[in-house]
C-alpha positions as a Markdown table, in Angstrom:
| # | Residue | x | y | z |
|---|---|---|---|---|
| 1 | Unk | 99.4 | 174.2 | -55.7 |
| 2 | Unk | 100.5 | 176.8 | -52.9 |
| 3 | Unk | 100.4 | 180.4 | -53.4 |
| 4 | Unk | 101.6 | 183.3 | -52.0 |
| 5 | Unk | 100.1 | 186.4 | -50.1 |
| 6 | Unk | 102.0 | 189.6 | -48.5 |
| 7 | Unk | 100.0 | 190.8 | -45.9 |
| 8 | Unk | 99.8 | 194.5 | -45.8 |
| 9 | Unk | 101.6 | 195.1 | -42.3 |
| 10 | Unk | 105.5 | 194.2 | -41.7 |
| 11 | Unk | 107.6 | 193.4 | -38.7 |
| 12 | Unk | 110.9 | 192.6 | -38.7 |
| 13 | Unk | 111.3 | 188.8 | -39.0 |
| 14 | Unk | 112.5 | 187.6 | -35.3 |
| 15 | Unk | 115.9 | 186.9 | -34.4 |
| 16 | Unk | 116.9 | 183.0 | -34.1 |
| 17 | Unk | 118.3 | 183.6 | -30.7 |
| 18 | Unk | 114.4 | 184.2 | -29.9 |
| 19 | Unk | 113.2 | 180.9 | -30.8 |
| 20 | Unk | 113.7 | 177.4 | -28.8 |
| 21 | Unk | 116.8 | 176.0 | -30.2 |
| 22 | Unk | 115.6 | 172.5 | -29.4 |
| 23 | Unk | 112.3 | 173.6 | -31.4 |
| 24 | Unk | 114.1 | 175.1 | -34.7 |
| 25 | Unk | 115.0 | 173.4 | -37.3 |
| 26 | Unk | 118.0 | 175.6 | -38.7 |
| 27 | Unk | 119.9 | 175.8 | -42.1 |
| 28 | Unk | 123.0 | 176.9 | -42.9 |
| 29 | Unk | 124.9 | 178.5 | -46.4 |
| 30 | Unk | 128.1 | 176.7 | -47.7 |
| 31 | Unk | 129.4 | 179.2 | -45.5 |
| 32 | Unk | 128.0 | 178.0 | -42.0 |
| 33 | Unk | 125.7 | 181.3 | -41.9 |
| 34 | Unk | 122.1 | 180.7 | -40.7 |
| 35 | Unk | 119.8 | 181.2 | -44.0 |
| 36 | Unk | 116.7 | 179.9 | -42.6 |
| 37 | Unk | 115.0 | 178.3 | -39.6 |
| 38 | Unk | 111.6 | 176.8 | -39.0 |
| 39 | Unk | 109.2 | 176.3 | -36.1 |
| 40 | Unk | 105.9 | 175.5 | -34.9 |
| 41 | Unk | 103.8 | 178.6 | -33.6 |
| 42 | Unk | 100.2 | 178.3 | -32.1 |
| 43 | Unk | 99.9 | 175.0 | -33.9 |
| 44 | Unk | 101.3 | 176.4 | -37.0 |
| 45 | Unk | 104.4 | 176.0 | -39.2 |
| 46 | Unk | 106.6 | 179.0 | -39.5 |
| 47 | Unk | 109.8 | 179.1 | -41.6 |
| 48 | Unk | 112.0 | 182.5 | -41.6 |
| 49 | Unk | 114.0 | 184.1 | -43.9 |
| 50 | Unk | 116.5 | 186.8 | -41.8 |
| 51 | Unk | 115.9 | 190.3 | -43.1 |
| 52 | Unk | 113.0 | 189.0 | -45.5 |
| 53 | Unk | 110.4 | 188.0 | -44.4 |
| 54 | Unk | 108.3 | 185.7 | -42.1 |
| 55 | Unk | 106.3 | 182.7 | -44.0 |
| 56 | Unk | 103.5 | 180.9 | -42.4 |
| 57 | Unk | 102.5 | 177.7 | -43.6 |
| 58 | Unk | 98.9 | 176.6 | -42.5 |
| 59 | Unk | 98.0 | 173.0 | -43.1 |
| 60 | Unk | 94.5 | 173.7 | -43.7 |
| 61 | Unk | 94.8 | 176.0 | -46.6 |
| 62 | Unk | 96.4 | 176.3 | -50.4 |
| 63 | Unk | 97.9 | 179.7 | -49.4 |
| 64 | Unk | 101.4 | 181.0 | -47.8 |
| 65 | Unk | 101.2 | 184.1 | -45.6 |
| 66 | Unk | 104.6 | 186.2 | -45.9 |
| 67 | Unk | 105.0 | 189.0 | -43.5 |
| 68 | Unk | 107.3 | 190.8 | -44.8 |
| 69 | Unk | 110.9 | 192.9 | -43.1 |
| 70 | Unk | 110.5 | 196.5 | -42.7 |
| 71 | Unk | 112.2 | 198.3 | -45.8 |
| 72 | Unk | 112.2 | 195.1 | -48.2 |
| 73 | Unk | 110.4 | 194.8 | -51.5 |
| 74 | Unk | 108.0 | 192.5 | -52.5 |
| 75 | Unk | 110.1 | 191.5 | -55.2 |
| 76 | Unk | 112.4 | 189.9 | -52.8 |
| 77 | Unk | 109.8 | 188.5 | -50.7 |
| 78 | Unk | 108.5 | 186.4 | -53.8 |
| 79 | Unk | 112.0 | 185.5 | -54.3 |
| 80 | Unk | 113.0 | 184.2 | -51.3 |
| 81 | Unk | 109.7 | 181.9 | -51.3 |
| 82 | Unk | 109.9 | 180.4 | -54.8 |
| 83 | Unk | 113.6 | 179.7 | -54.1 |
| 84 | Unk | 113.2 | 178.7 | -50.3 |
| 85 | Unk | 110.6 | 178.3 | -48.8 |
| 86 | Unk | 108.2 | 177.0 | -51.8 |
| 87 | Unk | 110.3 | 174.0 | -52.3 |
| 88 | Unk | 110.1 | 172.7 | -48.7 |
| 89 | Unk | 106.4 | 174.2 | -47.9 |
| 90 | Unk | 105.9 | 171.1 | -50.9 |
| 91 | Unk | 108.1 | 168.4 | -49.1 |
| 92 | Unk | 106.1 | 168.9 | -46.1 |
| 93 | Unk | 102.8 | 168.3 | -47.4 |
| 94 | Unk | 103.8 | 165.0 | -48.9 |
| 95 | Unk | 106.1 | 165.5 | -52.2 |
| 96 | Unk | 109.2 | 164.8 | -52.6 |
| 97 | Unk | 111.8 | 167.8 | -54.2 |
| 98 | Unk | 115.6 | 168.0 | -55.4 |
| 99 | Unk | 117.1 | 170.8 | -55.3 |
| 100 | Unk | 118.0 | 170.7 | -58.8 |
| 101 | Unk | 117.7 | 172.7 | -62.2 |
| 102 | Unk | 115.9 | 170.6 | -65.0 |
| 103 | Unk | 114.7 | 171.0 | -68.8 |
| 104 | Unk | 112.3 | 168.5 | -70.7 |
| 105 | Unk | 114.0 | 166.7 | -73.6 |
| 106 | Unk | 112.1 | 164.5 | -75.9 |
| 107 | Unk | 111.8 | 161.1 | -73.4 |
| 108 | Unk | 110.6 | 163.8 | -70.8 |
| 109 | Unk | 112.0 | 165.5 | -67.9 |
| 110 | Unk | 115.4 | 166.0 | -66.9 |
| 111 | Unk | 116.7 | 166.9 | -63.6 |
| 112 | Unk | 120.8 | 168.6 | -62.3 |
| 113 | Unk | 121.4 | 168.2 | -59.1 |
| 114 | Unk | 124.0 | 169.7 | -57.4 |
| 115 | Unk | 125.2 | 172.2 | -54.4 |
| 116 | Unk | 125.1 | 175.9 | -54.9 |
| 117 | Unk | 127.4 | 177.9 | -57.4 |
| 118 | Unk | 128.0 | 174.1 | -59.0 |
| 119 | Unk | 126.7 | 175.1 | -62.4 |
| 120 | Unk | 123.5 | 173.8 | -62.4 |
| 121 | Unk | 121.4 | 176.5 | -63.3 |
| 122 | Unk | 124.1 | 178.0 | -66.2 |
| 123 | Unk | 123.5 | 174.4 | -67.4 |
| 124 | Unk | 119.9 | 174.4 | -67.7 |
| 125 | Unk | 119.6 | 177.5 | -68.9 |
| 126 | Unk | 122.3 | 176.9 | -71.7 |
| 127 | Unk | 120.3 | 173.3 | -72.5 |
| 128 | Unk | 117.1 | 176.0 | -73.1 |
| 129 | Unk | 118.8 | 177.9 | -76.0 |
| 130 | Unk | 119.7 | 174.7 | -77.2 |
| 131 | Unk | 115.8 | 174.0 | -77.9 |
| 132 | Unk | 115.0 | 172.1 | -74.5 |
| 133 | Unk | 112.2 | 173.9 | -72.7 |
| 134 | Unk | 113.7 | 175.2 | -69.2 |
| 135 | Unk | 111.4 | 173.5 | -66.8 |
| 136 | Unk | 112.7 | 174.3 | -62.8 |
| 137 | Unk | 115.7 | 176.4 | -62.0 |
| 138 | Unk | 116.3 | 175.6 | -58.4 |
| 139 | Unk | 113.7 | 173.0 | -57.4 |
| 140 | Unk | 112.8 | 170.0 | -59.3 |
| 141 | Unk | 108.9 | 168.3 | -57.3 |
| 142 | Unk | 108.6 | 164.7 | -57.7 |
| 143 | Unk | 105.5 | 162.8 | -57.6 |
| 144 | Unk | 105.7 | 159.3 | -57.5 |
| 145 | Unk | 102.8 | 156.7 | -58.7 |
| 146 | Unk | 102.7 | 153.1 | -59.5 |
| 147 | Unk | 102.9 | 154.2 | -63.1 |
| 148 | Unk | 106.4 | 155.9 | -62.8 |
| 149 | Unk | 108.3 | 159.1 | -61.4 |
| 150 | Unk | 106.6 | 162.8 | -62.9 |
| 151 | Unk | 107.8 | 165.7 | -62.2 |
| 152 | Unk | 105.5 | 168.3 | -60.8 |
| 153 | Unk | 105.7 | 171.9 | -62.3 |
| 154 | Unk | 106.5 | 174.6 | -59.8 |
| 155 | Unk | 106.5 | 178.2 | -60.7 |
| 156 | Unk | 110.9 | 179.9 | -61.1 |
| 157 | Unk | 112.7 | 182.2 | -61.5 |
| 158 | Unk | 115.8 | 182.2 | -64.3 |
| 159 | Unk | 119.0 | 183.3 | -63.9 |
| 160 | Unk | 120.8 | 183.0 | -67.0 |
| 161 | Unk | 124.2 | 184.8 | -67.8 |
| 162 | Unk | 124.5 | 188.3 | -68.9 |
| 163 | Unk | 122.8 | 191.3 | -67.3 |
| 164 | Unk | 119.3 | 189.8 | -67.2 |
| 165 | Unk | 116.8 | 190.2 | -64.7 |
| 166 | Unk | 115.7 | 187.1 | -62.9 |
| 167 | Unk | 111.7 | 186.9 | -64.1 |
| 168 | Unk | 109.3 | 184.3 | -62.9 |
| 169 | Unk | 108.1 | 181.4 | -64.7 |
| 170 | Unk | 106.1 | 178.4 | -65.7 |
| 171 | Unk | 106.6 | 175.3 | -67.2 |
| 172 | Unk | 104.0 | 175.0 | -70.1 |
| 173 | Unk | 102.8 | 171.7 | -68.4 |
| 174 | Unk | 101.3 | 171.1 | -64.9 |
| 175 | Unk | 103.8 | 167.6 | -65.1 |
| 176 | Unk | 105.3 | 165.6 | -67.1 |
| 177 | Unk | 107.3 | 162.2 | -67.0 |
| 178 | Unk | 110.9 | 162.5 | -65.3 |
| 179 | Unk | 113.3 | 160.8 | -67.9 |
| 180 | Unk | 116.4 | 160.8 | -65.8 |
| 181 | Unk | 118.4 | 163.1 | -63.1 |
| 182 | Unk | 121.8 | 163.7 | -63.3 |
| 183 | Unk | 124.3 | 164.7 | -60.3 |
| 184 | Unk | 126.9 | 166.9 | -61.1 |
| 185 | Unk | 130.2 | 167.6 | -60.1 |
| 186 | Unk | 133.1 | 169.5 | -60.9 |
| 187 | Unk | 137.0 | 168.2 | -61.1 |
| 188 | Unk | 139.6 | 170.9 | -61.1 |
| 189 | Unk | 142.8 | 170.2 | -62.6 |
| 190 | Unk | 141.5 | 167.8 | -65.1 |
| 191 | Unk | 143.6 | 166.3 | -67.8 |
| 192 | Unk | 142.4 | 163.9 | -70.9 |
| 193 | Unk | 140.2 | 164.9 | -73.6 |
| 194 | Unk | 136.9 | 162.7 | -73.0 |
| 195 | Unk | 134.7 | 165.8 | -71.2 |
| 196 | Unk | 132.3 | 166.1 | -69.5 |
| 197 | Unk | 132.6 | 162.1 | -68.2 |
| 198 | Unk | 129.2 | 160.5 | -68.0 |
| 199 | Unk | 128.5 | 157.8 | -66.2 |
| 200 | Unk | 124.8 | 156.0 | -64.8 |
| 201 | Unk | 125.1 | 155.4 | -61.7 |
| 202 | Unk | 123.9 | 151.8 | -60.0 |
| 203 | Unk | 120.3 | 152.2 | -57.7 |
| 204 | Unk | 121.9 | 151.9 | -54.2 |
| 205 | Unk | 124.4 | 154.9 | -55.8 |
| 206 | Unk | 121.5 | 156.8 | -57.3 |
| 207 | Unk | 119.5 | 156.7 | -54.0 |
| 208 | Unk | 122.7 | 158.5 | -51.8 |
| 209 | Unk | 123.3 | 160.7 | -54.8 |
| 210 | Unk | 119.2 | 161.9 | -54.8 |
| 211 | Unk | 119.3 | 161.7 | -50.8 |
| 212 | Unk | 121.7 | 164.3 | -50.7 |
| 213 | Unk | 120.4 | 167.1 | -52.7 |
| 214 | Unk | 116.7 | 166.2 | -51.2 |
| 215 | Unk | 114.5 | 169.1 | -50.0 |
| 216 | Unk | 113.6 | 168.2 | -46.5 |
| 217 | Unk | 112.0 | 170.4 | -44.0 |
| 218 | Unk | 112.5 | 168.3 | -41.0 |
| 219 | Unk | 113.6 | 165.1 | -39.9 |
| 220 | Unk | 111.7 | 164.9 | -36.4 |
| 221 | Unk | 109.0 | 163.4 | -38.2 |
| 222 | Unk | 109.6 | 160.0 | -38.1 |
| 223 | Unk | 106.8 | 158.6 | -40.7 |
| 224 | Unk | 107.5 | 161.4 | -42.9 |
| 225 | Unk | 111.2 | 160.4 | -42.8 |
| 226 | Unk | 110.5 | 156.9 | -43.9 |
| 227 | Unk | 108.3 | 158.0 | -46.8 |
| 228 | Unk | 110.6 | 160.1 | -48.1 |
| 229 | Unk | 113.5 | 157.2 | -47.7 |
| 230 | Unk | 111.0 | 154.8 | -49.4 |
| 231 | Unk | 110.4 | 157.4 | -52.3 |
| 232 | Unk | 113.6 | 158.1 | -53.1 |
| 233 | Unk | 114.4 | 154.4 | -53.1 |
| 234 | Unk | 111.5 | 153.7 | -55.6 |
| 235 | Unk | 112.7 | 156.7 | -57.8 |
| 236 | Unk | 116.9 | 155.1 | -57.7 |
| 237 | Unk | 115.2 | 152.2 | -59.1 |
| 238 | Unk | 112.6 | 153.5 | -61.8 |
| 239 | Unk | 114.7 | 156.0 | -63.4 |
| 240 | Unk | 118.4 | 156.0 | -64.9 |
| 241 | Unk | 120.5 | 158.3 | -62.5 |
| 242 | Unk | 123.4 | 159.8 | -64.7 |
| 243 | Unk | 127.3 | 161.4 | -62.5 |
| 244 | Unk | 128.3 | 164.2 | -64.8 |
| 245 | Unk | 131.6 | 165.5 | -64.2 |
| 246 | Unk | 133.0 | 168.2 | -65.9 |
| 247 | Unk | 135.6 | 171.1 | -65.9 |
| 248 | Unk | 134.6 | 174.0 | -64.1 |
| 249 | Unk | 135.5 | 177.6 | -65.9 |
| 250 | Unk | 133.0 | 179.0 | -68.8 |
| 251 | Unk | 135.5 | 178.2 | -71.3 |
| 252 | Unk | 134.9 | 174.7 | -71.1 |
| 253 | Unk | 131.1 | 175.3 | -70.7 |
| 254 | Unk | 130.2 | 174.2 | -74.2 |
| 255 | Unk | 132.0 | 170.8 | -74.1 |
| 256 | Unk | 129.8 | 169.8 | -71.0 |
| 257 | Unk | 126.6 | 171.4 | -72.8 |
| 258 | Unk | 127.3 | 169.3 | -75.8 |
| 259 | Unk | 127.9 | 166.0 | -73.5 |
| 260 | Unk | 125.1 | 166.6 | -71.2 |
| 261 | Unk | 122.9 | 167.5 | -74.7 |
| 262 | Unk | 124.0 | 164.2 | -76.6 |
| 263 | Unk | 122.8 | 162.2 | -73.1 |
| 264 | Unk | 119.5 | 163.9 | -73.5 |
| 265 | Unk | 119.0 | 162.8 | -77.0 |
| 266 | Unk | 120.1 | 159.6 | -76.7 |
| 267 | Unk | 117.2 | 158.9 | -73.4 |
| 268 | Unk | 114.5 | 156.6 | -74.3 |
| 269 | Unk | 110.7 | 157.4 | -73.1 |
């Protein structure tokens, strides 16, 4: 798997403006601000974090070079790779990742997809004091045989509620099977008394739910494109793909762990 070095020197990561545009592959927050941008240098990739640092990403080796902003730490260098640029330096070398949260239950791993600030990592990390071993907190690696779908561990960082430092970990296995994935969503205002509302989704539903909280570092490349359409097509239709709605607001946080946690038990290997 890929690891991290900080070279010794810094420079201040370079301005988007300074790239090609029609070069860059650029994304964006939930508010429309530029969070990263990738390129091709001298052959190599390149992605860039503003104000953090710069990462390159040779093909020929295990390692990713970070050269880091003037004035940051290296704690927020590490950060910004095992939350950004980790998960797609993977998806371009050939796996496939959601950008998802997951624990293992007893039939094996379990993925939450969702967009940002949805819940998905509270989720997880409430699932983990209820006895299910926290597996990924913002990237879920898939890796996809003629046996079945396993996930691939990848090293995190927690964020669990309270004032607790974010600390790096490990799942306690290099992979394990995937046992479902469930895409969640909130619904404000929400009346009845049946919560969180659990439903499996059908495989053509499945594949746009997974499509859309795919890792991708760029679509210009067209055979990588269709091997990452034919993977996720292969993964609608081997595993069960849950919708999980529930109510947002920590007061009704329990209810959906105690849903999502009777769905886990009741998932057969």
């Amino acid at each position: 798997m890929l690891t991290l070095r900080i070279e010794p020197t810094s420079r201040p990561v370079p301005s988007l403006d300074a790239q090609n545009a029609t070069a860059a592959t650029v994304w964006r927050d939930l508010a429309g601000e530029v969070c990263a941008w990738a390129a091709q240098r001298d052959g190599e990739r390149w992605l860039y974090i503003p104000d953090v640092a710069s990462y390159r990403l040779a093909e020929d080796r295990a390692e990713i070079h970070a050269v880091a902003h003037p004035s940051v730490s290296p704690q927020r260098v590490r950060r910004a790779y095992l939350r950004t640029v980790l998960p797609m330096a993977v998806q371009a070398v050939g796996h496939e990742v959601l950008h998802a949260s997951a624990v293992r239950a007893p039939a094996g791993v379990v993925g939450f997809c969702a967009v940002s600030t949805t819940g998905k990592s509270t989720l997880a990390a409430e699932l983990s004091r209820c006895g299910f071993e926290l597996w990924a907190d913002d990237a879920l690696a898939l890796d996809v045989r003629n046996d079945g779908v396993t996930a691939v561990a990848l090293p995190f960082e927690s964020f669990v509620r309270g004032p607790v430092a974010p600390a790096e970990r490990r799942a306690s296995n290099a992979a394990a099977p995937i046992a479902a994935v469930c895409v969640l969503g909130r619904e404000a205002d929400a009346h009845g008394d049946r919560w969180p509302r659990i439903r499996q989704l059908s495989p053509a539903d499945a594949f746009v739910g997974l499509l859309t909280h795919a890792y991708c570092y760029t679509l210009d490349d067209a055979a990588r494109k269709r091997a990452m359409v034919a993977t996720y097509l292969r993964v609608a239709d081997a595993i069960p793909v849950f919708e999980v709605i529930f109510r947002p607001g920590l007061q009704y946080l329990d209810e959906t762990v105690d849903g999502v946690a009777s769905l886990l038990g009741r998932l057969t290997r």
